[in-house]
KEKE-3310 file (N, C-alpha, C; in steps of 0.2 Angstrom, whole numbers, plus 5000, padded with zeros to 4 digits):
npx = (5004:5010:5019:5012:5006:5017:5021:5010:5012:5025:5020:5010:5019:5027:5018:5014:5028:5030:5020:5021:5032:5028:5016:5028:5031:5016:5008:4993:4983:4977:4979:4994:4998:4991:4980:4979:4966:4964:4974:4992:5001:5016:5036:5041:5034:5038:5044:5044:5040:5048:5045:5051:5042:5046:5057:5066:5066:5062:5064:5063:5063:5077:5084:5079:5084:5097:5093:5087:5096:5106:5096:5090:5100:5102:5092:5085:5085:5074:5065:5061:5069:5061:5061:5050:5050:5038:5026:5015:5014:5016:5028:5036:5042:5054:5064:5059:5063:5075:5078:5076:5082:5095:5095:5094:5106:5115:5118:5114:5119:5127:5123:5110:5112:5119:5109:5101:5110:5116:5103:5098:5109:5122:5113:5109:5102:5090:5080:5077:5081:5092:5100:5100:5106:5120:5122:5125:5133:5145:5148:5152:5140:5137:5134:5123:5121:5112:5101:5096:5090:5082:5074:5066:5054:5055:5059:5047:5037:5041:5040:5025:5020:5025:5015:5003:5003:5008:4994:4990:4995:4988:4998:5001:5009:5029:5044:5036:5033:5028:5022:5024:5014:5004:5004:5001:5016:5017:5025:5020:5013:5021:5026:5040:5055:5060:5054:5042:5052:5053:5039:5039:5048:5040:5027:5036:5037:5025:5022:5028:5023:5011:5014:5021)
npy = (4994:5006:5005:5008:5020:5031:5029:5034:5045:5051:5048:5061:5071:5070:5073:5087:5092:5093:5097:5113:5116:5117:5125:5136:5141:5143:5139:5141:5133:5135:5148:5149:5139:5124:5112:5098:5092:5079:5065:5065:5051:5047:5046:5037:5028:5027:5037:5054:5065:5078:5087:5096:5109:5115:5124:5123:5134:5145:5158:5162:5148:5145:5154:5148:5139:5140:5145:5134:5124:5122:5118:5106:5099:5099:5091:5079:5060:5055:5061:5062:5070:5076:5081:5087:5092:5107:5104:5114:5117:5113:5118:5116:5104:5098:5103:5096:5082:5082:5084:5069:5062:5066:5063:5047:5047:5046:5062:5073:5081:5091:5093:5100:5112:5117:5119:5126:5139:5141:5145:5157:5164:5164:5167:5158:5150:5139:5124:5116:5097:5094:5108:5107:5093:5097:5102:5092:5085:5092:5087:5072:5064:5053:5059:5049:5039:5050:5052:5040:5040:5053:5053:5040:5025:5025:5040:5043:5039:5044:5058:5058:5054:5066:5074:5071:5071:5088:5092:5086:5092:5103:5114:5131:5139:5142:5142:5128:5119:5104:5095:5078:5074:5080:5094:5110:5123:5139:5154:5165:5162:5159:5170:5174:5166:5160:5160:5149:5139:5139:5136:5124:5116:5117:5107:5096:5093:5090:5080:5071:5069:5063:5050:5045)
npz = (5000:5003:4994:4983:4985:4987:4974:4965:4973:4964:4951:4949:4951:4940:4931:4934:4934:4920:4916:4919:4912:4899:4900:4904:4890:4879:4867:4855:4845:4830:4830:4834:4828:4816:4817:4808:4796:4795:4801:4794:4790:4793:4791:4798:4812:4825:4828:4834:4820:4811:4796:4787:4773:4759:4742:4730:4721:4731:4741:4753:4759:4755:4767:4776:4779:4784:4797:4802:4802:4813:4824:4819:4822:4835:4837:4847:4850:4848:4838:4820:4807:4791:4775:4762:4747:4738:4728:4718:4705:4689:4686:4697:4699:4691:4704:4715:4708:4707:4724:4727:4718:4724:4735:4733:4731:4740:4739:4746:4755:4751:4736:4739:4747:4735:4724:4731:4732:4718:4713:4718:4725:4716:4705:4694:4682:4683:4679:4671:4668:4662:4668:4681:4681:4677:4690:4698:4692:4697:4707:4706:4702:4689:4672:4666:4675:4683:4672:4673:4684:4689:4680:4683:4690:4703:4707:4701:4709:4721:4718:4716:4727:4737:4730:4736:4748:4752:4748:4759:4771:4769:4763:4757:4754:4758:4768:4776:4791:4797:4809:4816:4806:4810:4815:4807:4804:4800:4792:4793:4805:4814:4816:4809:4806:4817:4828:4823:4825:4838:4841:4835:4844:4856:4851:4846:4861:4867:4860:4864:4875:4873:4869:4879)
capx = (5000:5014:5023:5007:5005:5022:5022:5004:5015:5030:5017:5007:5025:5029:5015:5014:5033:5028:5014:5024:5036:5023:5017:5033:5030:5011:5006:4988:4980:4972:4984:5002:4999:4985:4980:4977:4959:4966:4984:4997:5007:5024:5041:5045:5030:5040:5047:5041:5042:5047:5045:5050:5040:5052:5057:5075:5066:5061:5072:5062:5067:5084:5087:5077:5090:5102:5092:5086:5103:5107:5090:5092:5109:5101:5086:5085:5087:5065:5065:5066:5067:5061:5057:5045:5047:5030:5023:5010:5015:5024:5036:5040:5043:5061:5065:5057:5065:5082:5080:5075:5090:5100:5093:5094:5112:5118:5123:5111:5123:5131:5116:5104:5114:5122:5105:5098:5114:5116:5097:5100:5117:5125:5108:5111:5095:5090:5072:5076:5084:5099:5103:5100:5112:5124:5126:5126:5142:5149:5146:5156:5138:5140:5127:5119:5116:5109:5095:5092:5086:5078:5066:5065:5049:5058:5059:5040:5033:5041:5035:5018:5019:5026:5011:4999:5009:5006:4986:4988:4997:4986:5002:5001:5016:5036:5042:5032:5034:5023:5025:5021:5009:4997:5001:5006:5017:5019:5031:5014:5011:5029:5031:5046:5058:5065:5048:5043:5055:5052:5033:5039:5048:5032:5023:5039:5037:5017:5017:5030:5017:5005:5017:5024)
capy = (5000:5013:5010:5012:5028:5034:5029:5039:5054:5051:5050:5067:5074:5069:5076:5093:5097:5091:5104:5117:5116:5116:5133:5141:5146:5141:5141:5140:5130:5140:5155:5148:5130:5123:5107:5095:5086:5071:5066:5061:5046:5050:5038:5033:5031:5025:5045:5060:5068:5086:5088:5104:5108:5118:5121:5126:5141:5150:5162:5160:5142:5146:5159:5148:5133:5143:5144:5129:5120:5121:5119:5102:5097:5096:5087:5072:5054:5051:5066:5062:5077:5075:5087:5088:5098:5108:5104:5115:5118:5107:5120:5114:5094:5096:5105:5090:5077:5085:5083:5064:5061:5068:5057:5041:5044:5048:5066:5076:5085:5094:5094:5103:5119:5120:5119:5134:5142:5140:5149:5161:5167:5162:5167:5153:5148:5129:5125:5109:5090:5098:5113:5101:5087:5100:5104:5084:5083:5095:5081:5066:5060:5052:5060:5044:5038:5054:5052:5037:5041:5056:5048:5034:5023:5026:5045:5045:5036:5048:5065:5057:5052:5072:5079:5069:5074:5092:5092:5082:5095:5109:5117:5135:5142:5139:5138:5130:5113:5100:5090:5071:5073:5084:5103:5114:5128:5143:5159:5170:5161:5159:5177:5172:5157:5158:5157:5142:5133:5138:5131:5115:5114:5116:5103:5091:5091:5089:5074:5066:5068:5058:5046:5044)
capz = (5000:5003:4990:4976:4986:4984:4965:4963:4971:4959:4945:4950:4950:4934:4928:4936:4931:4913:4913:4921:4908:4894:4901:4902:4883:4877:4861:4854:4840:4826:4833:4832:4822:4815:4817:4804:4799:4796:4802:4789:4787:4795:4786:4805:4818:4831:4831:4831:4814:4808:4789:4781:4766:4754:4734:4729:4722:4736:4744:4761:4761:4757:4771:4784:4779:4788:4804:4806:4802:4822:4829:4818:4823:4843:4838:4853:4844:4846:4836:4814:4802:4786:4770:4756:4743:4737:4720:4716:4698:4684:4685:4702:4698:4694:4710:4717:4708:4711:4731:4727:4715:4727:4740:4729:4727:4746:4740:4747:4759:4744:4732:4742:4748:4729:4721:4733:4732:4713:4709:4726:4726:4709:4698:4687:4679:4685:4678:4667:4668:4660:4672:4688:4681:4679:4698:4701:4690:4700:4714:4704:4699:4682:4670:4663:4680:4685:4671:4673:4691:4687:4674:4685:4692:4709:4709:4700:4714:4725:4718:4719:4734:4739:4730:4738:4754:4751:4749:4766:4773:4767:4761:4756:4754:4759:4770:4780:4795:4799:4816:4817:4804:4813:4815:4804:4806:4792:4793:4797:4813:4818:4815:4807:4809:4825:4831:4818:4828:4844:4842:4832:4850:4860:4850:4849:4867:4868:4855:4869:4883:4873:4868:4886)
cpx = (5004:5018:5017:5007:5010:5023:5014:5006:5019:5026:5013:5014:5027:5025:5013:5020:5031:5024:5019:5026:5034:5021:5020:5031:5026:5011:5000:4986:4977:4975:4990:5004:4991:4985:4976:4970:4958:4974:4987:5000:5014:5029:5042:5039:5031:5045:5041:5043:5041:5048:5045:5046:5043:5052:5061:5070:5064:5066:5071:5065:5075:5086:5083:5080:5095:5100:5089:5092:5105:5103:5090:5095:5106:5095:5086:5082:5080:5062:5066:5065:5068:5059:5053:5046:5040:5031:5017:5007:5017:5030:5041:5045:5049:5065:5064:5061:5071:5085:5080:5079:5095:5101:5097:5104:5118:5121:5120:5113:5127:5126:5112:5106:5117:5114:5103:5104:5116:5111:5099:5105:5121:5121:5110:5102:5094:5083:5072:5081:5092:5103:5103:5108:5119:5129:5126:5133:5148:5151:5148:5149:5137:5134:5121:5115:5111:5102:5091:5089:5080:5073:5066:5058:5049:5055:5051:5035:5033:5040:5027:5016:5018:5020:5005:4999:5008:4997:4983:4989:4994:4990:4998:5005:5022:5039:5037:5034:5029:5025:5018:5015:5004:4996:5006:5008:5019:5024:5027:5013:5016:5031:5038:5050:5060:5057:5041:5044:5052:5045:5033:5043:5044:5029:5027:5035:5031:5017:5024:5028:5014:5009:5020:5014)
cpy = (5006:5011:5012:5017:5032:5032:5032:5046:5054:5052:5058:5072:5078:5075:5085:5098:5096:5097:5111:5120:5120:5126:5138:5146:5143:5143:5139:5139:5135:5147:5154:5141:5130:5117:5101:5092:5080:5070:5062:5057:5048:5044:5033:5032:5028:5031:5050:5063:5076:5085:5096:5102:5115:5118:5127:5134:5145:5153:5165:5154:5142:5150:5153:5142:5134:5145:5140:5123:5118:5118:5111:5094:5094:5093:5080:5065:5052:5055:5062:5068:5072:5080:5084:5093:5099:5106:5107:5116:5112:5111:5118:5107:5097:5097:5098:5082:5078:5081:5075:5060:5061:5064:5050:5040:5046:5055:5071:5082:5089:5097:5100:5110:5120:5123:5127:5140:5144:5146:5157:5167:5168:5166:5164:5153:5138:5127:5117:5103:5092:5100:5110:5095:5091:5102:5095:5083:5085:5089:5072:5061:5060:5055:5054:5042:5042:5053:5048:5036:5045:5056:5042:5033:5026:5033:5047:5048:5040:5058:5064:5058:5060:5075:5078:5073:5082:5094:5089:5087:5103:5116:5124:5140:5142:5144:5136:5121:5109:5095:5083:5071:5075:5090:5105:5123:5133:5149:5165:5167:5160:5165:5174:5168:5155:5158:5150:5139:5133:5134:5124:5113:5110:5109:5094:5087:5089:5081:5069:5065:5063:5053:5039:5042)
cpz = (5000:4998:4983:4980:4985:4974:4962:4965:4966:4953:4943:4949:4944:4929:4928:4934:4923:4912:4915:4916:4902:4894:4901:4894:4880:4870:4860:4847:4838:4827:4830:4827:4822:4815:4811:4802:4799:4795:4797:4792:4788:4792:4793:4811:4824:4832:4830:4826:4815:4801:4788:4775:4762:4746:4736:4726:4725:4741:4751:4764:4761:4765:4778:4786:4783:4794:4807:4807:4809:4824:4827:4822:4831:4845:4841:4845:4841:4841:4826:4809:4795:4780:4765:4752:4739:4728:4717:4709:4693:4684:4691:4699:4697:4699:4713:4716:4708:4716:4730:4725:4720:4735:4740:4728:4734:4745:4741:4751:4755:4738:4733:4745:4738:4725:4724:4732:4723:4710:4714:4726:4719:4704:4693:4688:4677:4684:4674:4669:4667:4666:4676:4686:4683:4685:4699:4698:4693:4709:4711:4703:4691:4679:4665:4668:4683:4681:4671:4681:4692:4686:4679:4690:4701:4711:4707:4706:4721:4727:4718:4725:4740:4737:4735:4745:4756:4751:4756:4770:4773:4765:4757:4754:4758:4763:4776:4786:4798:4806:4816:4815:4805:4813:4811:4804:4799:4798:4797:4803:4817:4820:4814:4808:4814:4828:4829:4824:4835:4846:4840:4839:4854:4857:4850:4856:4870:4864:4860:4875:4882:4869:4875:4890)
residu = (UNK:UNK:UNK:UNK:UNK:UNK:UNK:UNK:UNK:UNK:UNK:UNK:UNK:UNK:UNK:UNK:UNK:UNK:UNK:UNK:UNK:UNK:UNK:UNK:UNK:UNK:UNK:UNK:UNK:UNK:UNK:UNK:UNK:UNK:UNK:UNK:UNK:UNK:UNK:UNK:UNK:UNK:UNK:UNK:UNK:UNK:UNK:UNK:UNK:UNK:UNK:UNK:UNK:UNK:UNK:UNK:UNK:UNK:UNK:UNK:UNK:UNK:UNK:UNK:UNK:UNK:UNK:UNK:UNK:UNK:UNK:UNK:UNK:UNK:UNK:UNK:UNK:UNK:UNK:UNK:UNK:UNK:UNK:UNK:UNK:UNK:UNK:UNK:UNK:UNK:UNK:UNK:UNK:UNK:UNK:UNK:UNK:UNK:UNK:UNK:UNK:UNK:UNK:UNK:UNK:UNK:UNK:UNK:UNK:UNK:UNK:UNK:UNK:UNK:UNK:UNK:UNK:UNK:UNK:UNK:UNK:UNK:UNK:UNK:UNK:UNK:UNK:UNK:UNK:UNK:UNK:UNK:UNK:UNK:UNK:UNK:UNK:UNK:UNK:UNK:UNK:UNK:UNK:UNK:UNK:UNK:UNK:UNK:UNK:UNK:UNK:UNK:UNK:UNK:UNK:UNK:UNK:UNK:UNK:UNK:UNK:UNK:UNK:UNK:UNK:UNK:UNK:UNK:UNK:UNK:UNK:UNK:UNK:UNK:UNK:UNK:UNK:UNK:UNK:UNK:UNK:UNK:UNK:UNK:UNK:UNK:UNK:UNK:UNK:UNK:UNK:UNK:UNK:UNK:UNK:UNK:UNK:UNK:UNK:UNK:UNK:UNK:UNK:UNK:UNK:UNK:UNK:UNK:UNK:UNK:UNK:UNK)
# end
């Protein structure tokens, strides 16, 4: 009997610092995220998901690639970051198949800052199969294998997949962050990206209460 009492205070504990916590810096649905109507399909559901949703040509997404880089970097191991790039257009899809390539061929860490830094910084003009393979050559991949990945069932299957993925996401514009397939945070309700982040924090740490 005394120890279920003491393990009903430990658990009352738990739960009081937990809230505490939470309070420190609230944030409110429909105010600072919104919540989705039906929750997506996350790669990993034994973590929490963050998915950027992004496209090389946006020059939001570029500049917020530099402040999320850190925030990243110290994301806990239950934590997995994923991206999507947006496809609203056909003129996006190369962007899209770019990130997917680039994926496919482990050279993503090279790829994905030249590509934004290419249209961003450089003003090269990147829109076609071509322009894209370009920067992969620069990255020792050969240009045959690069098209046959490109045009490949593989990469189809995974721009469908992303468009799909955006209509779930009720995406609207870039960049914008989705958490464990439920809330979604834009640039407007973050006021800007350091507060993005600081709410995909808050709800990290909300989607490990009702985990826990």
């Amino acid at each position: 009997m005394i120890k279920q009492i003491q393990r009903f205070r430990n658990i009352a504990f738990m739960v009081i610092f937990v809230s505490v916590g939470l309070k420190a810096e609230m944030f409110e649905a429909g105010v600072d995220y919104e919540i989705l109507p039906q929750v997506i399909r996350t790669a990993d559901s034994s973590k929490i998901e963050i998915n950027e949703v992004f496209h090389y040509g946006c020059v939001h997404c570029y500049n917020f690639e530099r402040a999320m880089k850190p925030w990243v970097e110290d994301l806990e191991d239950d934590v997995d970051f994923q991206r999507t790039p947006a496809i609203w257009h056909p003129s996006l899809e190369p962007y899209a198949r770019a990130y997917f390539v680039g994926r496919s061929f482990n050279v993503l860490d090279k790829t994905h800052v030249d590509l934004f830094e290419a249209i961003h910084v450089r003003k090269e003009s990147i829109q076609s199969e071509n322009d894209i393979e370009k920067i992969f050559s620069k990255h020792r991949v050969d240009g045959e294998k690069f098209s046959k990945a490109y045009n490949s069932f593989g990469v189809n299957s995974q721009v469908n997949q992303a468009k799909s993925r955006i209509k779930g996401y009720r995406t609207q514009g870039t960049p914008e962050l989705v958490v464990n397939g439920k809330y979604r945070i834009t640039t407007r309700m973050g006021k800007g990206f350091e507060g993005m982040l600081r709410i995909a924090s808050f709800l990290i740490e909300k989607e490990r209460q009702l985990k826990s």
